[in-house]
N, C-alpha and C positions, 0 to 999 in steps of 0.2 A: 450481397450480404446485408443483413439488415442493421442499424444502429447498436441494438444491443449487443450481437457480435462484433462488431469491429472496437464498442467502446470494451469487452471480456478480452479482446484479441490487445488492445493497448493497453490494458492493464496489467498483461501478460508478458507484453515487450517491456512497459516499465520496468518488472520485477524481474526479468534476466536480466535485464541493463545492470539493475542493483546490484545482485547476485555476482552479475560477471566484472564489472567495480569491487566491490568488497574480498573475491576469490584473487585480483589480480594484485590489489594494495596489501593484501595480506604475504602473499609470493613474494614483492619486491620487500617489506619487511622480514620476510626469513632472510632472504639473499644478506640485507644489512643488519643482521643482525649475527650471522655466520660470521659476513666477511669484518663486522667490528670484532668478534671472540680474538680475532687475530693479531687485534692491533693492539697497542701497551694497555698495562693496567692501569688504576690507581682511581682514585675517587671520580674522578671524569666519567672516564671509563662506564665504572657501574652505576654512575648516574644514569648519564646516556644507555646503556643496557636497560635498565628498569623500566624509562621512561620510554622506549619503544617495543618493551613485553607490555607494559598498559594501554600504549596504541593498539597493538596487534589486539591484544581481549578485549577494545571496543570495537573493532573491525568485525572482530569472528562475531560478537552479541550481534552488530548492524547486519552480519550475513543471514547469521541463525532467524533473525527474524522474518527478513526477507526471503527465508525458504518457507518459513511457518504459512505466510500470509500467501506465497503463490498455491501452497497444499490448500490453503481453505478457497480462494479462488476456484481454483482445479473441481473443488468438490462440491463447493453452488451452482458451477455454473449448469443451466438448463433452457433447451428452447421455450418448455411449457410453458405460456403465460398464465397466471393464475388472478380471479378476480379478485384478490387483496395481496397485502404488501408482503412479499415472503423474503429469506435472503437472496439475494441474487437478482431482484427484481430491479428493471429500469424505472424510474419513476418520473414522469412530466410536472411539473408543481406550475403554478403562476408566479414562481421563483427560480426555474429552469429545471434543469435534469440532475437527478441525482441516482445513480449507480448502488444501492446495497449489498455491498461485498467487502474488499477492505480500504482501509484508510490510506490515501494515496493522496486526495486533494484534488485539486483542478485537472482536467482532462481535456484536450481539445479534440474533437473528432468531427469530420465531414462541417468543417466550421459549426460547432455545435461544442459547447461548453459544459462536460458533465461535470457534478463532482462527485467521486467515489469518498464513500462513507462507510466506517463498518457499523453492522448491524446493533452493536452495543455501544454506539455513541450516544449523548444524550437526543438526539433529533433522529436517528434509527430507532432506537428505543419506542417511540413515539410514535414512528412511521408504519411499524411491524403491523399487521392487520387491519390497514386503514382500505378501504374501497375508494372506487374512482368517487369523486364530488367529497370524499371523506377531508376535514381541516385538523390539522393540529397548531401549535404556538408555542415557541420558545424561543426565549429570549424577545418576549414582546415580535417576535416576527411569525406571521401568518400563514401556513404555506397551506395550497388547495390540492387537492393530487386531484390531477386530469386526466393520467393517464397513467397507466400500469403495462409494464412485459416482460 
């Protein structure tokens, strides 16, 4: 399997990792929130209530997103290498690898250090149609693309 796949294939276990974290903390807030209905009232009470229906709705936002992001993974991904920066493309820089897909951060694979970026980051933005030997700069830092797949 080549680099590009296995770094599409961890970025795919990341985001069920996520997915299956956010589906499971969500489940043991139902369970504690059923079995608190049960227990006495009074100001406590619906404190404690409220304050873990606001956990739950940042739970299910952190799920929602991490389905968004594995759907648009799903539907960049391609073996085609192309001779400029498309989404989904692996990029070599004389800054290391960087992944255009979604925003996920450091990535280690086959001892190799990618980082996954989404296309509309300020530094993706930049990167979108660049050719091999092509430079861009931001944040005063220089990056070369060496290499495209």
């Amino acid at each position: 399997m080549s680099l590009k796949n296995n770094i599409y294939s961890a970025c795919l276990k990341v985001l069920d990792d996520k997915i299956i974290n956010h589906q499971t903390s969500m489940h043991e807030l139902t369970e504690g929130l059923s079995s608190d209905s049960k227990s006495s009232a009074g100001d406590k009470h619906e404190t404690a209530r409220a304050m873990m229906q606001i956990e739950y709705q940042k739970i299910d936002n952190q799920l929602q997103e991490a389905l968004i992001q594995k759907e648009l993974l799903e539907k960049m991904h391609n073996d085609t290498a192309a001779d400029h920066i498309i989404k989904g493309s692996l990029i070599k820089t004389n800054k290391g690898y960087l992944y255009l897909s979604v925003p996920l951060g450091r990535i280690n694979i086959d001892n190799v250090a990618v980082m996954a970026l989404s296309p509309q980051s300020p530094l993706g933005i930049q990167l979108m149609g660049l050719k091999k030997n092509d430079t861009t700069t931001i944040n005063k830092i220089t990056y070369v693309v060496e290499e495209i797949s």
